[in-house]
Structures are given as structure tokens and as C-alpha cells.
Backbone as XML, in Angstrom:
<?xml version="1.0"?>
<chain id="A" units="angstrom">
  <residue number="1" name="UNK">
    <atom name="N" x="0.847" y="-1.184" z="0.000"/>
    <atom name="CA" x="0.000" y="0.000" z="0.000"/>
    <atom name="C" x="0.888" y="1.240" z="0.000"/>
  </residue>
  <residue number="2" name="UNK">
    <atom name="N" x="0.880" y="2.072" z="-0.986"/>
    <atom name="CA" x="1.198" y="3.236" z="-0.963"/>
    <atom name="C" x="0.625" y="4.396" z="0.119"/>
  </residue>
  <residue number="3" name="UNK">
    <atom name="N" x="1.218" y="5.427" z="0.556"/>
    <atom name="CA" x="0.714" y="6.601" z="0.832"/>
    <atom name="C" x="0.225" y="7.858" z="0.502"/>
  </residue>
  <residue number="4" name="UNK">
    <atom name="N" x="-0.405" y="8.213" z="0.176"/>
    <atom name="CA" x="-1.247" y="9.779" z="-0.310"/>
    <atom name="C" x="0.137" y="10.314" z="-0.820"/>
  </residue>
  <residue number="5" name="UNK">
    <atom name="N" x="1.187" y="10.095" z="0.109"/>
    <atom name="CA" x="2.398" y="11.410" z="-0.484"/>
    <atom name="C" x="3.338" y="10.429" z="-1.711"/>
  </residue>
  <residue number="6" name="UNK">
    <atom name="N" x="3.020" y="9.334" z="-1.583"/>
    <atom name="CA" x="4.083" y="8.457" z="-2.502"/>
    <atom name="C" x="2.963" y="8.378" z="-3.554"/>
  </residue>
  <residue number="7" name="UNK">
    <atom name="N" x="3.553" y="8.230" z="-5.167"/>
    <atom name="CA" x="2.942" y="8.195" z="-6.428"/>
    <atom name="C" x="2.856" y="6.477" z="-6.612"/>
  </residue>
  <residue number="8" name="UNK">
    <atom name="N" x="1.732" y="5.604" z="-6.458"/>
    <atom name="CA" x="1.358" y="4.965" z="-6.763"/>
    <atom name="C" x="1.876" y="4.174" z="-8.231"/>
  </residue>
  <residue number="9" name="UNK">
    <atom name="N" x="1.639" y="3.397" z="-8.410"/>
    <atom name="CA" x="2.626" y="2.246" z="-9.760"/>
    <atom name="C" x="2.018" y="2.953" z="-11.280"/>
  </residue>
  <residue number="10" name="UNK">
    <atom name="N" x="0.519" y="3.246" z="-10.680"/>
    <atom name="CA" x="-0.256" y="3.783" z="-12.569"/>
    <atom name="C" x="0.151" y="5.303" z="-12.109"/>
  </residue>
  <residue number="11" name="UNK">
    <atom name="N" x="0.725" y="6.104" z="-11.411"/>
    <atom name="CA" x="0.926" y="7.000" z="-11.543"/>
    <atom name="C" x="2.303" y="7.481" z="-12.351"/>
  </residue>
  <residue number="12" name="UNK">
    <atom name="N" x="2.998" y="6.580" z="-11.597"/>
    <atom name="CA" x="4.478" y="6.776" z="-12.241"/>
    <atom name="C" x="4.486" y="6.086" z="-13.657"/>
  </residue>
  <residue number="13" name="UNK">
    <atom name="N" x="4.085" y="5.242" z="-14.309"/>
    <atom name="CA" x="3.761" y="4.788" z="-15.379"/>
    <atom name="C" x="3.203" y="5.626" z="-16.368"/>
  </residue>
  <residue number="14" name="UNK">
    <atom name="N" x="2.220" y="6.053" z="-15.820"/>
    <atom name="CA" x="1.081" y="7.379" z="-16.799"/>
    <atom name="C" x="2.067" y="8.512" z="-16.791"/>
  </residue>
  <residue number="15" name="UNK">
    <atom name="N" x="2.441" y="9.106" z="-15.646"/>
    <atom name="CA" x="3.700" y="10.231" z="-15.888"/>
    <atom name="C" x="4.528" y="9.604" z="-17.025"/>
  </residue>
  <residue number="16" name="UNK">
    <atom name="N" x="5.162" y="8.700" z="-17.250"/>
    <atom name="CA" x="6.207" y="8.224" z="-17.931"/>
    <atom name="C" x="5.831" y="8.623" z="-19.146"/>
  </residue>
  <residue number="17" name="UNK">
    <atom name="N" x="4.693" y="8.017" z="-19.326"/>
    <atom name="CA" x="4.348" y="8.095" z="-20.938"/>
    <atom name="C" x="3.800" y="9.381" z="-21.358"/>
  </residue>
  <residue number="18" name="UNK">
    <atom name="N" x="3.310" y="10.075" z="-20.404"/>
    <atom name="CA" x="3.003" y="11.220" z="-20.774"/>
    <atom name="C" x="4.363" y="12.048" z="-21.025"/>
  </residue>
  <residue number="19" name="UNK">
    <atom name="N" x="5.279" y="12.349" z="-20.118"/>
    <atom name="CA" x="6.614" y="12.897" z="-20.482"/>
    <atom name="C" x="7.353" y="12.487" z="-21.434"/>
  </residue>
  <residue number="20" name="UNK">
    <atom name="N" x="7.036" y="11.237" z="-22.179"/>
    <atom name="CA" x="7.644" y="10.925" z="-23.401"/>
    <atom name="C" x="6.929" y="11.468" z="-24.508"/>
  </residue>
  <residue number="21" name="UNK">
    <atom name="N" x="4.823" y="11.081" z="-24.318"/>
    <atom name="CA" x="4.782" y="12.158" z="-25.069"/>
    <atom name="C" x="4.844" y="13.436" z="-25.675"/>
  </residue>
  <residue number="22" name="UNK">
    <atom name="N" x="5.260" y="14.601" z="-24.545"/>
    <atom name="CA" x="5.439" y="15.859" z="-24.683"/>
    <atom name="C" x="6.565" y="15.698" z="-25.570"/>
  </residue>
  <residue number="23" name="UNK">
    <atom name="N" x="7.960" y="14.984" z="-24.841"/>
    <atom name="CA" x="9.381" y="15.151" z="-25.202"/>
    <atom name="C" x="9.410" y="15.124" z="-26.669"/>
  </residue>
  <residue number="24" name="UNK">
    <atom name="N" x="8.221" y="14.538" z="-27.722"/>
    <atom name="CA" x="8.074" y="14.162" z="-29.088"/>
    <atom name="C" x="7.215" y="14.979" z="-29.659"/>
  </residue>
  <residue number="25" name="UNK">
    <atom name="N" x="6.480" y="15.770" z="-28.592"/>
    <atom name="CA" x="5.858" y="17.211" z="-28.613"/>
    <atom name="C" x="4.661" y="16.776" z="-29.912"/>
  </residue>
  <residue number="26" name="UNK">
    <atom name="N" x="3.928" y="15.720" z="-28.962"/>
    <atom name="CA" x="2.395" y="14.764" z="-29.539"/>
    <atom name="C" x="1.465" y="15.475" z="-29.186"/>
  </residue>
  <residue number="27" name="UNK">
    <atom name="N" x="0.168" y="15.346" z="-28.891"/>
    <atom name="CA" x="-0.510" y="15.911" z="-28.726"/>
    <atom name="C" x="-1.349" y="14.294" z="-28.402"/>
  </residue>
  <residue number="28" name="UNK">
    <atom name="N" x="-2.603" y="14.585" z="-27.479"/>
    <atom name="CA" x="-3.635" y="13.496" z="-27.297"/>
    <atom name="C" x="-4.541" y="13.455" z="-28.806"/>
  </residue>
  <residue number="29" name="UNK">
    <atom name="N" x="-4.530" y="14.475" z="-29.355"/>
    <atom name="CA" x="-5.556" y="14.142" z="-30.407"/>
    <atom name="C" x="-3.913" y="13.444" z="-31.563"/>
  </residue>
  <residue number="30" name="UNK">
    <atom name="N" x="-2.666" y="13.910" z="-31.919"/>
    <atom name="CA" x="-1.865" y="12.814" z="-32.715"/>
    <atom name="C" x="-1.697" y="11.499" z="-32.000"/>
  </residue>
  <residue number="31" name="UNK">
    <atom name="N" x="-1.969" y="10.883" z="-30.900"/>
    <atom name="CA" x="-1.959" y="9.573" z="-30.662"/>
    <atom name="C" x="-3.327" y="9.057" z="-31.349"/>
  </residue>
  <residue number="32" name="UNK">
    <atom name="N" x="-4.500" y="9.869" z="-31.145"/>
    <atom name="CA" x="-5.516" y="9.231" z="-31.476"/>
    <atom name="C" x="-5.680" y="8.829" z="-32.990"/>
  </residue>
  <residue number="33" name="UNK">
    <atom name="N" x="-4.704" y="9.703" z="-33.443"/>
    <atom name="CA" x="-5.185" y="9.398" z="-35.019"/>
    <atom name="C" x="-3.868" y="8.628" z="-35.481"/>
  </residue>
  <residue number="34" name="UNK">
    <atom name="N" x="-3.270" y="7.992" z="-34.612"/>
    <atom name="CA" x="-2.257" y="6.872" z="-35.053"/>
    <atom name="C" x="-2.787" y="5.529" z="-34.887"/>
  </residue>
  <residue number="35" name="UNK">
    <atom name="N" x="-3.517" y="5.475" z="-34.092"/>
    <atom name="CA" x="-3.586" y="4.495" z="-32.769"/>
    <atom name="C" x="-5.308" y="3.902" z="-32.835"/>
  </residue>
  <residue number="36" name="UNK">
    <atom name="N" x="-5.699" y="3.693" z="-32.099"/>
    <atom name="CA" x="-7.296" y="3.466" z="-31.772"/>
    <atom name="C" x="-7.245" y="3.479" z="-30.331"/>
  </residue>
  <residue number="37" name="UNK">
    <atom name="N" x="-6.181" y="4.529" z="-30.177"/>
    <atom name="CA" x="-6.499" y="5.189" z="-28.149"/>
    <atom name="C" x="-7.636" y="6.248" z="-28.259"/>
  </residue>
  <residue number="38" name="UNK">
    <atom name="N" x="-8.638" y="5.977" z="-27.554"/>
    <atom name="CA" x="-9.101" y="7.260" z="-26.949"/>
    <atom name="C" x="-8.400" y="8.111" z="-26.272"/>
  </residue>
  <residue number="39" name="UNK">
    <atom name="N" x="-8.640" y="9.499" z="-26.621"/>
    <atom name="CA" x="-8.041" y="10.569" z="-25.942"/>
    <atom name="C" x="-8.246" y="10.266" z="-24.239"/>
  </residue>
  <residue number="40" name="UNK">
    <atom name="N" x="-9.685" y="10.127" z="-23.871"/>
    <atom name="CA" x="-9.884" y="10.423" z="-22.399"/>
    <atom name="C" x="-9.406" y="9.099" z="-21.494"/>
  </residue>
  <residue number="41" name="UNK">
    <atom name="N" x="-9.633" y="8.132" z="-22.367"/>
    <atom name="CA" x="-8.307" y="6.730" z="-21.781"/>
    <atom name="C" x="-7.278" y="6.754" z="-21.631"/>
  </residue>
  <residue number="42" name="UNK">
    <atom name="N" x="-6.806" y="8.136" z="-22.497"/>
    <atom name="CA" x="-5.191" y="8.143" z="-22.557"/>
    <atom name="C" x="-4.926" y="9.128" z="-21.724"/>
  </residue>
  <residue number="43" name="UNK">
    <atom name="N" x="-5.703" y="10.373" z="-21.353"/>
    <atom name="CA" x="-5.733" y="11.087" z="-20.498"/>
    <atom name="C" x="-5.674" y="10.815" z="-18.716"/>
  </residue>
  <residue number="44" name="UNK">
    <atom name="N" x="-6.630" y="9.825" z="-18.855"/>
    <atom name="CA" x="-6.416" y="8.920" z="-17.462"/>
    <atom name="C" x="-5.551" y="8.227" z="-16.861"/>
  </residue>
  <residue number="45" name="UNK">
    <atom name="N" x="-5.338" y="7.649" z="-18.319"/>
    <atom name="CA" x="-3.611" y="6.382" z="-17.712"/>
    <atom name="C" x="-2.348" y="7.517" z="-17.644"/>
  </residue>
  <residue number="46" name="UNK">
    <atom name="N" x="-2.701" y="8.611" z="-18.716"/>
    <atom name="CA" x="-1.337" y="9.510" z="-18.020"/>
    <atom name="C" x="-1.456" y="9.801" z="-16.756"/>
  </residue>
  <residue number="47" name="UNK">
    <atom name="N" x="-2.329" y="10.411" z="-16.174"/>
    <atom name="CA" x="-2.841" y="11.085" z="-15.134"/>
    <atom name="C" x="-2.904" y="9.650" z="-13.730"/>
  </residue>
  <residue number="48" name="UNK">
    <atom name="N" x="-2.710" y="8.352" z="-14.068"/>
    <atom name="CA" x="-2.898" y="7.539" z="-13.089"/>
    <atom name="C" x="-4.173" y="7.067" z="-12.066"/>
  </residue>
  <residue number="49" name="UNK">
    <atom name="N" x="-4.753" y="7.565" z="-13.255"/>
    <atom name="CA" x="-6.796" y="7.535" z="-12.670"/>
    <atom name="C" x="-7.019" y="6.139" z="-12.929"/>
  </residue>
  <residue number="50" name="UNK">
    <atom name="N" x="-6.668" y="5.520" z="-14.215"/>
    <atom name="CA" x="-7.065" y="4.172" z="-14.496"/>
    <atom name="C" x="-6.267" y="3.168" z="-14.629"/>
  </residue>
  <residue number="51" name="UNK">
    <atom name="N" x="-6.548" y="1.910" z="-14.330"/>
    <atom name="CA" x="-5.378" y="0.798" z="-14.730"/>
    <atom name="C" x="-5.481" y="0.214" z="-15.696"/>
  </residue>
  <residue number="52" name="UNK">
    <atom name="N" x="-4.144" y="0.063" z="-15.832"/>
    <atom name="CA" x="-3.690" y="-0.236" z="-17.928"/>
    <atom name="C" x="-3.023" y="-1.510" z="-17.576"/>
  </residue>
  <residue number="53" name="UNK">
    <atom name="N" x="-3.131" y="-2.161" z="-19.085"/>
    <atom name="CA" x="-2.417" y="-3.453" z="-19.086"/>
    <atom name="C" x="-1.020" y="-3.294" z="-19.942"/>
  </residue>
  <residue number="54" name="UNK">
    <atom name="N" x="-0.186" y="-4.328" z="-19.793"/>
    <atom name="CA" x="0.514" y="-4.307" z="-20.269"/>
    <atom name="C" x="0.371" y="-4.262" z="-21.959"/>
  </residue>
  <residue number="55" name="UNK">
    <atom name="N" x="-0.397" y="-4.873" z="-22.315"/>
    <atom name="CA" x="-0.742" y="-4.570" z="-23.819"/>
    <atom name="C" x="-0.787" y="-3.331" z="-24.209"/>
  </residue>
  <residue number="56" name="UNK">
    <atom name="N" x="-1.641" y="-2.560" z="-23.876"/>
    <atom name="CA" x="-2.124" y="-1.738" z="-23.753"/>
    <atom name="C" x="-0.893" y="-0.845" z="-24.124"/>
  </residue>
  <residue number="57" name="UNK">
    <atom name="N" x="0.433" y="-0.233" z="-22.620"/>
    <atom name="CA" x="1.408" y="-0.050" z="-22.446"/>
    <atom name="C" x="2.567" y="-0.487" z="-24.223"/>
  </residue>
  <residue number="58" name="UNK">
    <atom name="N" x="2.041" y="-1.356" z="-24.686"/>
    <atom name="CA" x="3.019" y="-2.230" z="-25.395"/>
    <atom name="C" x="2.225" y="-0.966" z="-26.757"/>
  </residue>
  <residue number="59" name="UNK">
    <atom name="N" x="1.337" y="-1.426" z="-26.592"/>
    <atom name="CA" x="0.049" y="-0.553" z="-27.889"/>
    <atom name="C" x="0.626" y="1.119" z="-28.181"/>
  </residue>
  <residue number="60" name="UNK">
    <atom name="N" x="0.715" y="1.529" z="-26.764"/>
    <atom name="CA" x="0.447" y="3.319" z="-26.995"/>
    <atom name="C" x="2.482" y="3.117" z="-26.824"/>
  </residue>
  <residue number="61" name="UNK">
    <atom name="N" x="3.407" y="2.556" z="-26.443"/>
    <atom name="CA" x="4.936" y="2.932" z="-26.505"/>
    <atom name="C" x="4.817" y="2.866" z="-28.645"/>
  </residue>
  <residue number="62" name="UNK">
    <atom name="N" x="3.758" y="1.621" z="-29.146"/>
    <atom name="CA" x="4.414" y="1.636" z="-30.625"/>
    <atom name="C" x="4.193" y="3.100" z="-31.448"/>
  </residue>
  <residue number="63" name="UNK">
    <atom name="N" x="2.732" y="3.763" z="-30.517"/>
    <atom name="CA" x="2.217" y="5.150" z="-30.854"/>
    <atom name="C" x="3.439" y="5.944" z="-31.314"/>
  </residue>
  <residue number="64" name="UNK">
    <atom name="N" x="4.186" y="5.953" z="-29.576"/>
    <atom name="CA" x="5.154" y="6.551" z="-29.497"/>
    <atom name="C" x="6.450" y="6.444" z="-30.277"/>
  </residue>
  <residue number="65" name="UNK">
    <atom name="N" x="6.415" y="5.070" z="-30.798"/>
    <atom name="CA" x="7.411" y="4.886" z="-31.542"/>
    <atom name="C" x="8.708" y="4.465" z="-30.551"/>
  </residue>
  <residue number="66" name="UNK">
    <atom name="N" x="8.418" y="4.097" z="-29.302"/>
    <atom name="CA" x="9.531" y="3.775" z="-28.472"/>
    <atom name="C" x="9.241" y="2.246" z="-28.318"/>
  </residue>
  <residue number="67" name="UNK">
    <atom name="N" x="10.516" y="1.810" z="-27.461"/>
    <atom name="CA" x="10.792" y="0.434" z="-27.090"/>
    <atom name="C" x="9.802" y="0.567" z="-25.352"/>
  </residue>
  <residue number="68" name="UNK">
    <atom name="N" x="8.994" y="-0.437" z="-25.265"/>
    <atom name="CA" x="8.353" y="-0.265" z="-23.825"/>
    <atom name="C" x="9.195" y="-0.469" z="-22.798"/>
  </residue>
  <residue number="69" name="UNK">
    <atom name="N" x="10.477" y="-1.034" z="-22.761"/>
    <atom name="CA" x="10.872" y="-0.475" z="-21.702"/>
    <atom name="C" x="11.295" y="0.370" z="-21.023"/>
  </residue>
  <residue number="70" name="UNK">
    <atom name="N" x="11.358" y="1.667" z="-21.899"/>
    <atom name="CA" x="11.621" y="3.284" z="-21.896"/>
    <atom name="C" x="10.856" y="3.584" z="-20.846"/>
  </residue>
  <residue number="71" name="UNK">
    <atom name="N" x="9.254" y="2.973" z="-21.296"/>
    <atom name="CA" x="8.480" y="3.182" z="-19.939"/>
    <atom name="C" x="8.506" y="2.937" z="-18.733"/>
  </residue>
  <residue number="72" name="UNK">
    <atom name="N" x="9.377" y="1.860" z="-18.977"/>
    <atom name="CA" x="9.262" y="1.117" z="-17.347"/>
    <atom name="C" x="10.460" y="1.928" z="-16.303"/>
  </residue>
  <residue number="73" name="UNK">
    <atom name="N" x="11.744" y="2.201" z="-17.626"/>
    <atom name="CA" x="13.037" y="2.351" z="-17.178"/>
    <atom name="C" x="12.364" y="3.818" z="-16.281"/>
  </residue>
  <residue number="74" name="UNK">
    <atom name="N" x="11.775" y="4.658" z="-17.340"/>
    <atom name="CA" x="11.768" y="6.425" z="-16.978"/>
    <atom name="C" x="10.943" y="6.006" z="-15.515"/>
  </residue>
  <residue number="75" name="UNK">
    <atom name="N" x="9.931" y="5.406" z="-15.563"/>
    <atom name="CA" x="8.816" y="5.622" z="-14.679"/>
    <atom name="C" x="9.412" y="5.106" z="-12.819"/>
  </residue>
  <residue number="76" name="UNK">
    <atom name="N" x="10.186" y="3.850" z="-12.925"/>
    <atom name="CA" x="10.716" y="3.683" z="-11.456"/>
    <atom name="C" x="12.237" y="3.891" z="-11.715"/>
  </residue>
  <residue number="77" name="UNK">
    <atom name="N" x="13.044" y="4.776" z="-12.660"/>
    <atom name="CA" x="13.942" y="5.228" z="-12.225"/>
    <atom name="C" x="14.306" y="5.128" z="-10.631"/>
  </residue>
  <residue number="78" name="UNK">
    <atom name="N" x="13.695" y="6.124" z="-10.136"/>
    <atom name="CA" x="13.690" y="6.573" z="-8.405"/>
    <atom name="C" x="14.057" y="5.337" z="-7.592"/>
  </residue>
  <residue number="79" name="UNK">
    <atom name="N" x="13.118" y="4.038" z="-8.057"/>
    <atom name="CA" x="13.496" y="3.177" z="-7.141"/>
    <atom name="C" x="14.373" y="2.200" z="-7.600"/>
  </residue>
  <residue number="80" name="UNK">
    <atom name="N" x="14.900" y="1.901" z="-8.898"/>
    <atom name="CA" x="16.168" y="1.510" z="-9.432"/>
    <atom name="C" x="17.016" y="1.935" z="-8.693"/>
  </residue>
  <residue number="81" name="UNK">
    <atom name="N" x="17.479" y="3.398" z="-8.530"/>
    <atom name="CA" x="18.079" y="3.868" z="-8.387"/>
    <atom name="C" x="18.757" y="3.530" z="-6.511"/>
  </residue>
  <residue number="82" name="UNK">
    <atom name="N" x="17.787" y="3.679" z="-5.505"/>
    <atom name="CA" x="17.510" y="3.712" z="-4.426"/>
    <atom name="C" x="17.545" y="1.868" z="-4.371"/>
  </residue>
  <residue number="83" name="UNK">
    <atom name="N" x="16.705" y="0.750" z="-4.799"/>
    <atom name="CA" x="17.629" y="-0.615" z="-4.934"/>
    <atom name="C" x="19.201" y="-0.642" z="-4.991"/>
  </residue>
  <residue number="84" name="UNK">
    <atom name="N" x="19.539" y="-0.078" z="-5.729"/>
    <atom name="CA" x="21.202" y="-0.220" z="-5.850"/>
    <atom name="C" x="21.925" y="0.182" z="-4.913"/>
  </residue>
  <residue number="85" name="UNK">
    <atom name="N" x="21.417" y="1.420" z="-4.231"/>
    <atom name="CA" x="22.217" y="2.107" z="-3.103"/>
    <atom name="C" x="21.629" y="1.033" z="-2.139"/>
  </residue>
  <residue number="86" name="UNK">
    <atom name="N" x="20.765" y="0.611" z="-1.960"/>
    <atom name="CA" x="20.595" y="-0.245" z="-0.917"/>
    <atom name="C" x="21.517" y="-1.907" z="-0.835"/>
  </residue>
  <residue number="87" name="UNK">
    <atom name="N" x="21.753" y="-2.236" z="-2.042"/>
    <atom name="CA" x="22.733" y="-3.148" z="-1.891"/>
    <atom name="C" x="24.271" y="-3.193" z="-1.421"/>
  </residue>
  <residue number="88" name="UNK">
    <atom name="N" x="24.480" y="-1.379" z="-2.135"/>
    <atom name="CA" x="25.926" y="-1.567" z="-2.066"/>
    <atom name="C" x="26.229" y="-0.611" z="-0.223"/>
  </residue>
  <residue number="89" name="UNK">
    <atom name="N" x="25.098" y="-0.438" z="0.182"/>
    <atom name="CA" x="24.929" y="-0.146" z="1.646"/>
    <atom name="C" x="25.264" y="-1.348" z="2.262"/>
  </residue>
  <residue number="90" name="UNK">
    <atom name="N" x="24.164" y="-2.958" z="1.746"/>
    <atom name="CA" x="24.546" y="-4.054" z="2.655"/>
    <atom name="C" x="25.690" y="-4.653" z="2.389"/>
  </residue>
  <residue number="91" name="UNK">
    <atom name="N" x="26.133" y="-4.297" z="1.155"/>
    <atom name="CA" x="27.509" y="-5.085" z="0.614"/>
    <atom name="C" x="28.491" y="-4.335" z="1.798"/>
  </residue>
  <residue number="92" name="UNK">
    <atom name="N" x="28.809" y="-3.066" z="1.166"/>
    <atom name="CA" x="30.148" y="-2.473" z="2.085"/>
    <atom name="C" x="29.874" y="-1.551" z="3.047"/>
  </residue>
  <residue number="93" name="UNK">
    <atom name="N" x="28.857" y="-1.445" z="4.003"/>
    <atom name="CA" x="28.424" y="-0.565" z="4.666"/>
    <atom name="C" x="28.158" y="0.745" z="4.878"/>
  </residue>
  <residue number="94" name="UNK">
    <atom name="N" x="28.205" y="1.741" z="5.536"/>
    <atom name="CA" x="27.814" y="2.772" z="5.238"/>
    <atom name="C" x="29.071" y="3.400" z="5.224"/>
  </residue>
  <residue number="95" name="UNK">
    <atom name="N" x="29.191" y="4.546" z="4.513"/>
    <atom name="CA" x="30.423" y="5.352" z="4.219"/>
    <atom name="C" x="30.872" y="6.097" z="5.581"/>
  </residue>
  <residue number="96" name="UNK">
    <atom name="N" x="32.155" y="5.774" z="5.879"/>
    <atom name="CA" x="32.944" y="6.309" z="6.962"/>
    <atom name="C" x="34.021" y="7.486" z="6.512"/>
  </residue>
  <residue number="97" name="UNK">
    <atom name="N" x="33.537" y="8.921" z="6.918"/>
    <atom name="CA" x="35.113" y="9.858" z="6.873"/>
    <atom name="C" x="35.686" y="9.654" z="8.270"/>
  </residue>
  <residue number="98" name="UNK">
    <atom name="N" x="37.263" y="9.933" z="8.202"/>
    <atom name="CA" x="37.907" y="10.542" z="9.607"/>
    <atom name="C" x="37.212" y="10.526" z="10.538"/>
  </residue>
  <residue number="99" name="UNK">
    <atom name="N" x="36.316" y="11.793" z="9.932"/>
    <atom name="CA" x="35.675" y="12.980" z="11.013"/>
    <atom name="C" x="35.154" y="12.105" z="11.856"/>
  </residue>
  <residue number="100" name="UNK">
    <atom name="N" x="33.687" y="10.655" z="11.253"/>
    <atom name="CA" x="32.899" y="10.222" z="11.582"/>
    <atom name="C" x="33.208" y="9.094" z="12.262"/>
  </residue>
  <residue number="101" name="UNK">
    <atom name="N" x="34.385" y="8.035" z="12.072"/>
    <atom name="CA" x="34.789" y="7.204" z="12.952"/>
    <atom name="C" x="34.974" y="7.270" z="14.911"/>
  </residue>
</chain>
């Protein structure tokens, strides 16, 4: 369970794809006329109102013309990122200066 202040899994997902679509500077009505997305479906899954399938995901990245894991990579960046530091925390512990010994 997430918290009100943490972005939920269709949130960070829908951000993703929405920031890829800007970055290609699309518009909701040029997906629609590539695609057979509805605008207000697509509006939602950006926005993290509704849950999408992976198809789906697979459907609107070909819109985009990207590889779907662009989506996955951009969207939990944060916690990729934060996994790794957490390993190499249990691997070699926490960082010691001088000062702090």
C-alpha cells in the first residue's frame, strides 16, 4: 500500500508516458489518429486515474514509436536507483570519513 504522499505504480507509469509524449511534442488528439487510443483513456492512464495493461502499455509505446521499456526504465527510475544504493549499503556498509569514525 502506498501513501497519499508516494505516487502509486499507474501513476508513475502514466507520468512516464506522458513525459515521453510531450518530449516528441504529440498531442492526445496525434496519438488518437495513429492508434485506436481514446483521448480520455489516454488522459487517465497519463494522469494515473485508471489501470492499464501491459498490452495496452506495449500498444500506446508503438504510438510513441519507443521500445516499452523506456516506460518502465523512466517511470521507477527513483526506485532503481535507491535498490542499488541499498545493496551496495549491505555489501560495504555505510560510508565512513575521519571525522565520523
Amino acid at each position: 500500500m502506498t501513501s497519499h504522499y508516494e505516487p502509486n505504480i499507474y501513476e508513475k507509469i502514466g507520468g512516464a508516458l506522458k513525459s515521453i509524449r510531450l518530449e516528441k511534442k504529440m498531442t492526445l488528439k496525434d496519438i488518437e489518429a495513429i492508434s485506436d487510443l481514446a483521448g480520455p483513456t489516454i488522459s487517465n492512464i497519463e494522469r494515473g486515474k485508471q489501470n492499464v495493461s501491459l498490452g495496452w502499455i506495449v500498444h500506446y509505446s508503438n504510438a510513441l514509436q519507443i521500445n516499452p521499456s523506456e516506460v518502465f526504465l523512466r517511470a521507477f527510475k527513483d526506485d532503481f536507483q535507491t535498490q542499488q544504493l541499498n545493496k551496495m549499503y549491505e555489501r560495504f556498509g555505510p560510508y565512513k570519513t575521519d571525522e565520523t569514525e
